[in-house]
Each structure stands twice: as C-alpha cells, then as structure tokens.
C-alpha positions in Angstrom: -45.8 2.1 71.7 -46.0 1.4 68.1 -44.1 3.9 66.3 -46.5 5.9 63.1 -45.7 4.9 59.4 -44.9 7.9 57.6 -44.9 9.9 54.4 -41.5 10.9 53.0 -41.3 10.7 49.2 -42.1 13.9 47.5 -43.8 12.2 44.8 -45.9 10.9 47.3 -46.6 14.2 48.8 -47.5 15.3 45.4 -50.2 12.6 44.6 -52.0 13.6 47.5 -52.0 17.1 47.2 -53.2 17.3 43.9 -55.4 14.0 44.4 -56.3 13.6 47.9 -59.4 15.7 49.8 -58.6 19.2 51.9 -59.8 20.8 55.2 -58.8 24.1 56.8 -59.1 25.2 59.9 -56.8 28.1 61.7 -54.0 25.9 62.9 -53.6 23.4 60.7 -54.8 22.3 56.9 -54.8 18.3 56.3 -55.1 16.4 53.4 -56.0 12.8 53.1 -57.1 9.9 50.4 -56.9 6.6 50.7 -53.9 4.0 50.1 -55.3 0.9 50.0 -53.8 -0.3 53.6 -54.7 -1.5 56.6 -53.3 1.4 58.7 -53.1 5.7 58.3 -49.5 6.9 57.0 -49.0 10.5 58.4 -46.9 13.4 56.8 -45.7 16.6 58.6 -45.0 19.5 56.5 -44.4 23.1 58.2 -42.7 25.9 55.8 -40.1 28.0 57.0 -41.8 30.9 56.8 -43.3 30.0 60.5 -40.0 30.7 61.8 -36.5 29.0 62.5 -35.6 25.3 62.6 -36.3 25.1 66.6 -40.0 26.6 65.7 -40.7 24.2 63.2 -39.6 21.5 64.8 -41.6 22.7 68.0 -45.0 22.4 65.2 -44.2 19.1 63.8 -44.1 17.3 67.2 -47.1 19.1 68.4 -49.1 18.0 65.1 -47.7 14.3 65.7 -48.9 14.5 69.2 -52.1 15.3 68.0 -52.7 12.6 65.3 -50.8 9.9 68.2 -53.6 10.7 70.7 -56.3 11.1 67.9 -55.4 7.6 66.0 -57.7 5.0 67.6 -60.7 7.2 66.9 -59.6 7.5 63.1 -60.8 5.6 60.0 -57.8 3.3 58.9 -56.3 3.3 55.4 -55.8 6.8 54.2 -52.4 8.8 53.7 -52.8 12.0 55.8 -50.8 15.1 55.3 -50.6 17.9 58.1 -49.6 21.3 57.5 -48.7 23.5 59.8 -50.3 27.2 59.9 -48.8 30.1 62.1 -51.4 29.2 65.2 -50.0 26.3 65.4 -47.2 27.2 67.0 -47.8 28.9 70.0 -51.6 28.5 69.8 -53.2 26.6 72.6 -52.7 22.6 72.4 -56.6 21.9 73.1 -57.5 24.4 70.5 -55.0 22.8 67.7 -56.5 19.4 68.7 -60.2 21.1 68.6 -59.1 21.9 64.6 -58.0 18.5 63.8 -60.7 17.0 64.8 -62.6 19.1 63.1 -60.6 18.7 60.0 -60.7 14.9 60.8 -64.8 15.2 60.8 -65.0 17.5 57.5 -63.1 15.0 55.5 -65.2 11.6 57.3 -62.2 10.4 59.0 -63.6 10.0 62.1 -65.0 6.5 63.6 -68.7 7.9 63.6 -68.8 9.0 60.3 -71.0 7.2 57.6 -69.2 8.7 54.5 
C-alpha cells in the first residue's frame, strides 16, 4: 500500500484556508484547491478542544481511513484539509464516511462530477 502525501507546513495550511473551497457537514469540515500535481495531498487537523491526546488521535486515523478508502473515487491534484468536528469521534464510521462524501460531492471532488 502506497502510503498518502501529506500536508505539514503551516503556511501551507494557511494558503488553503484562506484560498481553497469549504464544505460542512456534522462530522467533519474539508477544505480543498488545487496544487498543480498529479496526486491529492491530505491534511488532518483536530483541535484539542475534542478531548485528550488519545481522542484526537482516535479522530485523525478515522478521517485518514476515510479519505484511504475514498481515494480511487476522488479527482486527483488538489490539497485537501480535514477537520475534525465533535461527531467525529464517537459518531458512527458509515455516517462520518456518508459526510465526506458528501463534502467530497459539494466541492466536485468526486469522479462523476463535471465541475
């Protein structure tokens, strides 16, 4: 298994927040906008006010599960941020995958989607 190119500059982070396109659903908000690659770059963010370092950690690999499984059905080239809401912790996996894809369809990541 390949392993996921990630985000981890800050200034990074910040280009696409104040640049990039938003969704939000319950579980999860996700930025994206394109980088001018080949292949998605994926960033994890998850505040601590969702609990301690065990809990956060919990919600970042259950977000990276989700983009893992949801990759081959995603456009390529775009730098993708996920943040973590409270339902995303403890919420129900199919649900938090339910919201990303919906995210993923709001924003025209998806395969399908002409935009």
């Amino acid at each position: 298994m390949k392993k996921t190119d990630t985000i981890k500059e800050n200034r990074t982070f910040r280009r696409i927040y104040n640049k990039g396109r938003s969704a939000v659903t319950p579980y999860l908000v996700l930025y994206c906008r394109p980088n001018g690659c080949k292949q998605n770059r994926l960033g994890v963010t998850v505040s601590t006010k969702l609990g301690c370092a065990v809990v956060r950690n919990r919600a970042r690999r259950r977000l990276r599960e989700v983009y893992r499984l949801a990759q081959p059905d995603m456009k390529q080239g775009y730098d993708i941020i996920l943040v973590a809401r409270t339902r995303a912790v403890n919420g129900p996996y199919p649900k938090l995958t339910a919201a990303f894809y919906k995210a993923c369809g709001q924003l025209g990541l998806a395969v399908g989607d002409k935009t």
